[in-house]
C-alpha positions as CSV (number, residue, x, y, z in Angstrom):
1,X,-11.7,7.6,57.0
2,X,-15.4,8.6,57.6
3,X,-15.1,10.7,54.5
4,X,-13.9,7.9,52.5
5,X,-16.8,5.0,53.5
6,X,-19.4,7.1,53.2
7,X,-18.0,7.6,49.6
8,X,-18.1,4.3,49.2
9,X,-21.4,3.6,50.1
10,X,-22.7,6.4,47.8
11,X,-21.1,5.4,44.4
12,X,-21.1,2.0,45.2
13,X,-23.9,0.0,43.1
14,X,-25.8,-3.0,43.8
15,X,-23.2,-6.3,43.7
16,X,-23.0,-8.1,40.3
17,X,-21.8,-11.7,40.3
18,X,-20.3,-11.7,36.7
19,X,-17.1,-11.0,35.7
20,X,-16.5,-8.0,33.4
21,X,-14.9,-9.8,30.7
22,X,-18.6,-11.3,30.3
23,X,-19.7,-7.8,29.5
24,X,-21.6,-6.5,32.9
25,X,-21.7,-3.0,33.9
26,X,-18.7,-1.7,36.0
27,X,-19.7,-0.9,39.2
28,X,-17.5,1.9,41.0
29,X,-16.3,1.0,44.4
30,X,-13.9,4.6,45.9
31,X,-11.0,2.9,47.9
32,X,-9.2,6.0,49.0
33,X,-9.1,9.8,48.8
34,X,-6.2,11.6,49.8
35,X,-7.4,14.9,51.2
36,X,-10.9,15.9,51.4
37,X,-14.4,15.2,49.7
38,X,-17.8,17.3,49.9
39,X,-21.7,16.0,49.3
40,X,-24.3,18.1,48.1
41,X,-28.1,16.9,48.1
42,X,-29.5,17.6,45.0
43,X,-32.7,16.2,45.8
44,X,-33.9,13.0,48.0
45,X,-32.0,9.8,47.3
46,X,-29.8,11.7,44.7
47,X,-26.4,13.2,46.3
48,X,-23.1,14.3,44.2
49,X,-20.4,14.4,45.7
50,X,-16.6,15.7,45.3
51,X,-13.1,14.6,46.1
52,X,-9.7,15.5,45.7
53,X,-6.0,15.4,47.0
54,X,-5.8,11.7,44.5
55,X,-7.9,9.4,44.3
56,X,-8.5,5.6,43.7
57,X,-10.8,3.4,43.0
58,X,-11.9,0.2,41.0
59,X,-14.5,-1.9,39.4
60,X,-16.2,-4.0,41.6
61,X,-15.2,-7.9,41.6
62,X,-12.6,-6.6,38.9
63,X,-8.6,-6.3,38.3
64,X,-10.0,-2.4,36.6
65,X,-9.0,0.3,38.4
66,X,-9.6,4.1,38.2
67,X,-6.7,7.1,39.6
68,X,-6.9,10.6,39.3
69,X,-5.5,14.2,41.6
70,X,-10.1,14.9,41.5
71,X,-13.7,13.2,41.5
72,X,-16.6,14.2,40.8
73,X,-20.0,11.5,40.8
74,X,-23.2,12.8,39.9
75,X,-25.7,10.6,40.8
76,X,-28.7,11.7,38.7
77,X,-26.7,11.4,35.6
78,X,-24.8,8.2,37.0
79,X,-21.7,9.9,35.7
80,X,-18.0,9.9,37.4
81,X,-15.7,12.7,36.4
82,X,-12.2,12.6,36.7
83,X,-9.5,14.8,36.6
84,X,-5.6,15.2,36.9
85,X,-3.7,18.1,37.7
86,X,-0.5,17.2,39.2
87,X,-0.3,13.5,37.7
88,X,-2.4,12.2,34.8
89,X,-5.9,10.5,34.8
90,X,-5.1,6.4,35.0
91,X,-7.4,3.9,34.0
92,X,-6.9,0.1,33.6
93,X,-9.4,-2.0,31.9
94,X,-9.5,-5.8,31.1
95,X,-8.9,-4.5,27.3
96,X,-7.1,-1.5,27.5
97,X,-4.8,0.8,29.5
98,X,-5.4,4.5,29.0
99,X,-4.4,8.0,30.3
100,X,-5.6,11.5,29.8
101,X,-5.8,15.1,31.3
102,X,-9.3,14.3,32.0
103,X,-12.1,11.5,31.9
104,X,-15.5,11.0,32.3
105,X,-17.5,7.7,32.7
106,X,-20.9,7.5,31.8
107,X,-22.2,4.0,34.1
108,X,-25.6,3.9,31.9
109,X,-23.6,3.6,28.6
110,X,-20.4,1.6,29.6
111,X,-19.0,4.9,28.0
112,X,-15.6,6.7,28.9
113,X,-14.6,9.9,27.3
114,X,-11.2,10.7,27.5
115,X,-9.3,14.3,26.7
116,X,-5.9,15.9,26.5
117,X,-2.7,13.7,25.8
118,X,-4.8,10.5,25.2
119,X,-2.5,7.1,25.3
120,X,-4.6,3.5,25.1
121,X,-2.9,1.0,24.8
122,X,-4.7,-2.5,23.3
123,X,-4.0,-5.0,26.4
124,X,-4.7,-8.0,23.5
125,X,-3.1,-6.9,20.5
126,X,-0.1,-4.0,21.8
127,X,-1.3,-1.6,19.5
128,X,-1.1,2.1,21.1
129,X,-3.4,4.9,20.4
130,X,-2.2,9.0,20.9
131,X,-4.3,11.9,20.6
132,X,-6.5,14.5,21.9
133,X,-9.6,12.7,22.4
134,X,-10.8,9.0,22.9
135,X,-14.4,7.8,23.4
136,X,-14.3,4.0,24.8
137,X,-17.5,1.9,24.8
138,X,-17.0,-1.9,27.1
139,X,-18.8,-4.5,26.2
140,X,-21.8,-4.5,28.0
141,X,-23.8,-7.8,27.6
142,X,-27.2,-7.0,25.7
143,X,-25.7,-4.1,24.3
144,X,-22.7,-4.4,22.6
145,X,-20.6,-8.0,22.6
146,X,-17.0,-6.1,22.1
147,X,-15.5,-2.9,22.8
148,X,-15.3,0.0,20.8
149,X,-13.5,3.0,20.1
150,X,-13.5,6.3,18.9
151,X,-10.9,9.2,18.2
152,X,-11.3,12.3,15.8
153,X,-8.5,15.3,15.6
154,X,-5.6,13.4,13.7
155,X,-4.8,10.6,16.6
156,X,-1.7,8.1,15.9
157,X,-1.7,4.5,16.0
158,X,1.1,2.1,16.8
159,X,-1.2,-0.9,14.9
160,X,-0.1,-4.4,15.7
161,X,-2.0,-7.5,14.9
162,X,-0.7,-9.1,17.9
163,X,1.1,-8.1,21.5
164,X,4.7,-9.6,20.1
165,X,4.8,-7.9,16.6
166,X,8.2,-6.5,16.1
167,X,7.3,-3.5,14.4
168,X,3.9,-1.7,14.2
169,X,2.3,0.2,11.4
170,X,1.9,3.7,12.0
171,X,-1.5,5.0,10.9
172,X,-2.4,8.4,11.0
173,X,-6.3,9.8,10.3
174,X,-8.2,12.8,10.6
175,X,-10.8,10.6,12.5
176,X,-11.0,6.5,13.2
177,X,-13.2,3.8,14.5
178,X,-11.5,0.5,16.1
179,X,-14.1,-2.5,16.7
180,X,-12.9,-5.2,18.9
181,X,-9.1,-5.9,19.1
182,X,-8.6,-6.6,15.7
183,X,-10.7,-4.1,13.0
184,X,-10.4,-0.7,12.5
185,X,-11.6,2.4,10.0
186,X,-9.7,5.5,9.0
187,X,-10.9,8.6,7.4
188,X,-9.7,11.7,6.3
189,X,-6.4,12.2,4.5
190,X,-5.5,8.2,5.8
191,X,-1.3,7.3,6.4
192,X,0.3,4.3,6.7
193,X,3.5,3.5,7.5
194,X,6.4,1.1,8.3
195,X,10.0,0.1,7.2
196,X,9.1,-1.4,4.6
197,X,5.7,-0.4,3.3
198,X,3.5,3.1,3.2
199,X,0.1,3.9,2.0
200,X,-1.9,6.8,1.3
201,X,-6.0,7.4,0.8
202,X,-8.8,9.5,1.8
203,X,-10.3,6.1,4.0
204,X,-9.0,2.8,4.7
205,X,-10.4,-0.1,6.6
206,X,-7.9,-3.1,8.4
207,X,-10.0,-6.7,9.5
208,X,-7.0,-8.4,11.1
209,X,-9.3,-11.6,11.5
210,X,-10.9,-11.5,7.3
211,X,-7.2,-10.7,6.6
212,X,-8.5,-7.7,4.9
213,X,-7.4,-4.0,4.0
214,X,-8.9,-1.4,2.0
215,X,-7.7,2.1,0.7
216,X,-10.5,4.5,-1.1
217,X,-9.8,8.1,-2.5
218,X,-6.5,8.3,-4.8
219,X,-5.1,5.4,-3.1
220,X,-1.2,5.0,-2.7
221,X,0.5,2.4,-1.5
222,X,4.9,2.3,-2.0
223,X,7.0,-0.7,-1.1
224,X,10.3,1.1,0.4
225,X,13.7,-0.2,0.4
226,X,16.3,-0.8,-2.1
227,X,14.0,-1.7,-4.7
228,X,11.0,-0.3,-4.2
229,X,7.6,-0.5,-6.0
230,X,4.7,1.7,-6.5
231,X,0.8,0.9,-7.1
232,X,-2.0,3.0,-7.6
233,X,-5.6,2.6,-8.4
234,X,-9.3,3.7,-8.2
235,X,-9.7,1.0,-5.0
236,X,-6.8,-0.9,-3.7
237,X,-7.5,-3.7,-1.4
238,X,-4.7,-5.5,1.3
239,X,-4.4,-9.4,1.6
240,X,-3.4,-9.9,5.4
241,X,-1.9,-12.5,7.0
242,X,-0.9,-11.6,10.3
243,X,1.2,-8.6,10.5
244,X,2.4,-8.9,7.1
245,X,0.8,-8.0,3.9
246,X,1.0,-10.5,1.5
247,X,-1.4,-9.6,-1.3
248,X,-1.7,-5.9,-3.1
249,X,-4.7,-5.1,-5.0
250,X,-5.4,-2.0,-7.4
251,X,-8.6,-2.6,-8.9
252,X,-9.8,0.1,-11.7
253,X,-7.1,2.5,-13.5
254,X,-4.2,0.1,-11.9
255,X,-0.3,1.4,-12.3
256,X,2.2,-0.1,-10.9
257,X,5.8,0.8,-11.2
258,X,9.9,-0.5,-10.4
259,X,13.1,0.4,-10.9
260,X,13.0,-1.7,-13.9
261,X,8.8,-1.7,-15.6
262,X,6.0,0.2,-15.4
263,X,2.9,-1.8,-15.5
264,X,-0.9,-0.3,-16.4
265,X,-4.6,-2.3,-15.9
266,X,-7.9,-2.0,-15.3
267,X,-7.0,-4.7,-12.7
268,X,-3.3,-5.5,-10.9
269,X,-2.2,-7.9,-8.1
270,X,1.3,-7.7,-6.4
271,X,2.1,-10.6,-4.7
272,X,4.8,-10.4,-1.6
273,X,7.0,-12.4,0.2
274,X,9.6,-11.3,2.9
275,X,8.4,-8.0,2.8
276,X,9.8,-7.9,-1.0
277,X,7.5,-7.7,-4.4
278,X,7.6,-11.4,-5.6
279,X,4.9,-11.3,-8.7
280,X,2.7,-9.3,-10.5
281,X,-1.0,-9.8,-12.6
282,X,-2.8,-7.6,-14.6
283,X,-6.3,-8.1,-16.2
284,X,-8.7,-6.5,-17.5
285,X,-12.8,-6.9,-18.5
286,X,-13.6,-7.5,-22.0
287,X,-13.3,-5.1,-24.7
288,X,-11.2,-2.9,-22.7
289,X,-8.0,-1.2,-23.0
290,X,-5.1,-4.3,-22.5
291,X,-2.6,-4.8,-19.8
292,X,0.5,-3.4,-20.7
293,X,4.0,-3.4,-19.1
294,X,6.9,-1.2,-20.3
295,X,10.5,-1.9,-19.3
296,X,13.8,0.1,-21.1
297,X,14.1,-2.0,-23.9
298,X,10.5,-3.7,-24.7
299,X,6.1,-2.4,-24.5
300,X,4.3,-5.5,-24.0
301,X,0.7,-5.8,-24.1
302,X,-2.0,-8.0,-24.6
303,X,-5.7,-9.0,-22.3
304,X,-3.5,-10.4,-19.5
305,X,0.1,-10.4,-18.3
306,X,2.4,-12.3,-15.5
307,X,5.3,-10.9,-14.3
308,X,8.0,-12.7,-12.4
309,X,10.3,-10.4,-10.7
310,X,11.6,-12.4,-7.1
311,X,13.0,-9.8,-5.1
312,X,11.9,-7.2,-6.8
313,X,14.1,-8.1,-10.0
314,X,12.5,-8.9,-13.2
315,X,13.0,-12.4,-15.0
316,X,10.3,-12.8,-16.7
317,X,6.8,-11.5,-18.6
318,X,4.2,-13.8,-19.4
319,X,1.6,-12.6,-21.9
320,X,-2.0,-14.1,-23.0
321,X,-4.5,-13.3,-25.6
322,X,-3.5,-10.6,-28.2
323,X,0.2,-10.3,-27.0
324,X,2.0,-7.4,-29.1
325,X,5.4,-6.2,-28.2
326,X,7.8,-3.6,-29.3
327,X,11.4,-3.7,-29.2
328,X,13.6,-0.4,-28.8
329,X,15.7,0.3,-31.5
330,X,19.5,1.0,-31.3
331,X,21.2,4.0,-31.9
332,X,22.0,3.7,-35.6
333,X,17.9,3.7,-35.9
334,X,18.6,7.1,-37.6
335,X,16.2,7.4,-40.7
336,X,13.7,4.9,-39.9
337,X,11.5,4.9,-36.4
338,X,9.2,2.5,-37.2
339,X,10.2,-0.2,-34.3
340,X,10.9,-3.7,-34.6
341,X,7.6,-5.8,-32.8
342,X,6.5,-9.0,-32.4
343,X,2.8,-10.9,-31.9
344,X,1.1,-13.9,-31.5
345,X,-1.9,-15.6,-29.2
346,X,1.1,-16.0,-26.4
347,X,3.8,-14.2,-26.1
348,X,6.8,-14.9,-23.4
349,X,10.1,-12.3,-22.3
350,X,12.9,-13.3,-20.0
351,X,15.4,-11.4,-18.6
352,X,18.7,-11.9,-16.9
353,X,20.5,-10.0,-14.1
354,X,22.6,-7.2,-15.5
355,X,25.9,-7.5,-13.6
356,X,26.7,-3.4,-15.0
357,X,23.7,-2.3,-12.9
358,X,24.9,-1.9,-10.0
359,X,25.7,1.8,-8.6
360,X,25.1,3.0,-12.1
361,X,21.3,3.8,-12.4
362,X,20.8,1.2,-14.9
363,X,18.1,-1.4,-14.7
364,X,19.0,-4.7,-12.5
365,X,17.7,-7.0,-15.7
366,X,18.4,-6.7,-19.5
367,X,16.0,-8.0,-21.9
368,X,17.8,-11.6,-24.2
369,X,15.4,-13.6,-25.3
370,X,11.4,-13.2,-26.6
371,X,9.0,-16.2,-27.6
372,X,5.7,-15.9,-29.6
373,X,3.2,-18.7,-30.1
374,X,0.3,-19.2,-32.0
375,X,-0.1,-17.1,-35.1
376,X,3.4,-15.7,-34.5
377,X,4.6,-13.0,-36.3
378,X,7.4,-10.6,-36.2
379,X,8.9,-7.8,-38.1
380,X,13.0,-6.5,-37.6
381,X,15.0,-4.3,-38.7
382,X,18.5,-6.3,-39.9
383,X,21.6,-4.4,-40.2
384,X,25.8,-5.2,-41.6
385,X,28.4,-3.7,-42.0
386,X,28.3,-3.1,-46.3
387,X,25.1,-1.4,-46.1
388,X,24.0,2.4,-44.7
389,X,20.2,1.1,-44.4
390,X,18.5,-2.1,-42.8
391,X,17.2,-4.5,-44.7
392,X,13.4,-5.5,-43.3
393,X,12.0,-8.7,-42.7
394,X,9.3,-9.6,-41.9
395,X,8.2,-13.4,-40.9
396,X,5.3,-15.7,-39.9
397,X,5.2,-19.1,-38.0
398,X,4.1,-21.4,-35.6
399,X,6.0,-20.7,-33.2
400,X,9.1,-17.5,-33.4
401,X,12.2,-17.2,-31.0
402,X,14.3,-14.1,-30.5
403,X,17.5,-14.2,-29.1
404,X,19.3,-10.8,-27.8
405,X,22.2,-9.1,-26.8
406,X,23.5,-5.7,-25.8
407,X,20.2,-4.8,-26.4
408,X,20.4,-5.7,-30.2
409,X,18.6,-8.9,-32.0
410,X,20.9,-11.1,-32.7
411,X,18.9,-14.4,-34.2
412,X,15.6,-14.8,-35.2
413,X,14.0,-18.2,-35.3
414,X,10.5,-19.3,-36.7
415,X,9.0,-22.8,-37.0
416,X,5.8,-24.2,-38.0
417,X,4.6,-23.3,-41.6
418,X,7.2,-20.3,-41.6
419,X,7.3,-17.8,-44.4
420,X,8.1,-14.4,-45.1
421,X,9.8,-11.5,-46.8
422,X,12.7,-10.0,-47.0
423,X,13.5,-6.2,-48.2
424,X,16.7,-5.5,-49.0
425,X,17.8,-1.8,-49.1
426,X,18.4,-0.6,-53.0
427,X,22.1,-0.2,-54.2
428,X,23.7,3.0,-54.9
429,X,23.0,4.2,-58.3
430,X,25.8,3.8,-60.6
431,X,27.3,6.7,-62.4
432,X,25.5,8.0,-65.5
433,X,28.1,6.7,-68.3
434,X,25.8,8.9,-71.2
435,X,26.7,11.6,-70.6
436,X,29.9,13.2,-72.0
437,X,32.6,15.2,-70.2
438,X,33.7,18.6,-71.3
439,X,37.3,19.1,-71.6
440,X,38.5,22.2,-69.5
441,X,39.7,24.8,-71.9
442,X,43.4,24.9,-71.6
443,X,43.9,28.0,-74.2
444,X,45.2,30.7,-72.7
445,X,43.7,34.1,-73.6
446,X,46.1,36.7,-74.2
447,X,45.1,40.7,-73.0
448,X,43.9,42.9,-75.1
449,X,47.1,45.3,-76.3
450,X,47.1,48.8,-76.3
């Protein structure tokens, strides 16, 4: 008991009235030690002293409180070690929860440094922090208004944007930064995953509050499930809003992919909704190369494109300012490869679910109808059943509709100061009546006698 007060009396600092949410200095008050403890003078006014068998302590005028199996305070440095053998080192903060092998508190700084089997645990938000190191700053009024923290040697993060999320998103960096209870950085070969969602990079930044993400260096970022997307870019950037992402952003060299397009941009958004990929935008400056998106059956490009695909299905492509498409040709496409396009300032393709695709590998929408507008034209390839080679046509108009089926172009419609051409394929040649048959030579020869 002696042991104990006089512990007390030599960590303890002066009283503080404030409370520690406000951001004042923690002030160490020992409540118990379990076995023994040891003082050594360094020099006048300035005594370390030692203690071990467990024990406890807390934060003056505080709910924080301090464990460990050992103690050491040196008063010079104003620095309190602890240590656990037997059990952990157990610390509870206003913010965070954490336990280690060992600690160390540094009063001057508000700093704690914590080593071997680190677990924090975000009292606000939920989120959980593992690794093999953890350096805590507290908010200290006059010196820093919010915590922060720091980990290095490939920790793990359970991240949740609030207490009650469901499911957090597992992050994974060679070293990372968090600032308050709701931003964080990432660098160094950067992972992030969840049911639903993963991302790769070389850094990455989360601001739960600006409802911002960021991903540098070969950026990846994969929508999982059923039908699943991909998007990759120079910089992608994350649209928040609170545990979800709602908004995907590849901005410079943009490709995205599905099961049933491939879109490329110097700019792309992906726009989601229930965890699913809803719609997607792609842009680029002037004068450079166009948006383009590629499905099985059609290329589409032109400056800008829309595409509608609710639940990850395409429905429909929207295209704006130089829209040029090509159509696949069939199978009977044998001696001719030139493809059948069409252009014009606008261009529109809609799709419809393909009941076949299910279970087969086939895309969940087939390409039947394509509209141009605005100096429309179009060139096809038209085939029946009397002759071997198409006949070509080629058309201009206002306005031209395409209607398809099983893949094949089955009407072709133009209006508004239509004209055009059509080729048809040159008959056979008919047989070359001038010239005259010789008879077969029906004499027989008789041999030669002896």
């Amino acid at each position: 008991m002696m042991a104990t007060m006089f512990l007390v009396a030599l960590v303890q600092q002066p009283t503080s009235p404030a409370d520690t949410t406000g951001g004042r200095p923690c002030t160490i008050v020992i409540d118990s030690v379990g076995r023994q403890a040891q003082q050594v003078e360094v020099r006048v006014g300035e005594t370390n002293v030692f203690a071990g068998g467990g024990v406890l302590a807390h934060c003056q005028g505080t709910g924080s409180t301090l464990a460990a199996d050992s103690v050491a305070w040196f008063a010079g440095l104003k620095r309190f070690d602890m240590i656990g053998q037997k059990n952990l080192v157990h610390i509870r903060d206003t913010a965070i929860t954490l336990d280690a092998v060992t600690a160390a508190y540094f009063l001057r700084q508000e700093r704690l440094e914590a080593h071997k089997n680190v677990v924090a645990v975000n009292r606000n938000s939920g989120s959980v922090l593992r690794g093999p190191n953890l350096t805590y700053y507290r908010a200290l009024k006059g010196v820093r208004d919010t915590l922060e923290m720091y980990a290095s040697s490939r920790p793990t993060i359970d991240y949740r944007g609030s207490a009650d999320s469901a499911e957090p998103y597992v992050i994974v960096a060679d070293r990372v930064r968090f600032k308050g209870n709701d931003r964080m950085w990432g660098g160094g070969a950067v992972t992030i995953d969840r049911s639903d969602f993963a991302a790769r990079g070389d850094s990455m930044q989360l601001d739960q509050v600006a409802g911002f993400g960021l991903l540098l260096g070969k950026p990846r970022v994969e929508g999982k499930g059923t039908e699943s997307y991909t998007l990759t870019g120079t910089r992608i950037e994350l649209g928040l809003q609170g545990r979800d992402i709602r908004l995907v952003k590849a901005l410079g060299d943009g490709v995205a992919t599905s099961a049933d397009w491939r879109l490329t941009a110097d700019t792309i958004h992906l726009h989601l909704d229930r965890k699913k990929l809803q719609q997607a935008f792609a842009w680029g400056p002037k004068d450079s190369v166009h948006a383009r998106a590629v499905s099985s059956a059609t290329t589409i490009r032109a400056d800008s494109l829309a595409l509608d695909v609710p639940d990850q299905v395409l429905t429909e492509v929207r295209a704006f300012g130089h829209a040029f498409s090509t159509l696949k040709r069939d199978s009977t496409a044998k001696r001719d490869s030139t493809p059948d396009w069409i252009t014009g300032d606008s261009l529109t393709a809609h799709w419809v679910q393909n009941a076949d695709s299910a279970g087969s590998g086939q895309p969940k929408s087939k390409l039947h109808r394509l509209v141009s507008r605005g100096s429309a034209r179009v060139f096809t390839h038209q085939y029946n059943q009397r002759d071997s080679l198409p006949s070509l046509n080629y058309s201009r108009g206002a306005m031209i509709d395409i209607a398809l089926a099983g893949g094949k172009i089955t009407r072709v419609t133009v209006t508004g100061k239509a004209d055009g051409v059509q080729l048809e394929p040159a008959p056979p040649a008919p047989p070359d009546s001038t010239k005259k048959k010789v008879p077969a030579d029906t004499t027989k020869k008789k041999a030669p006698g002896r």
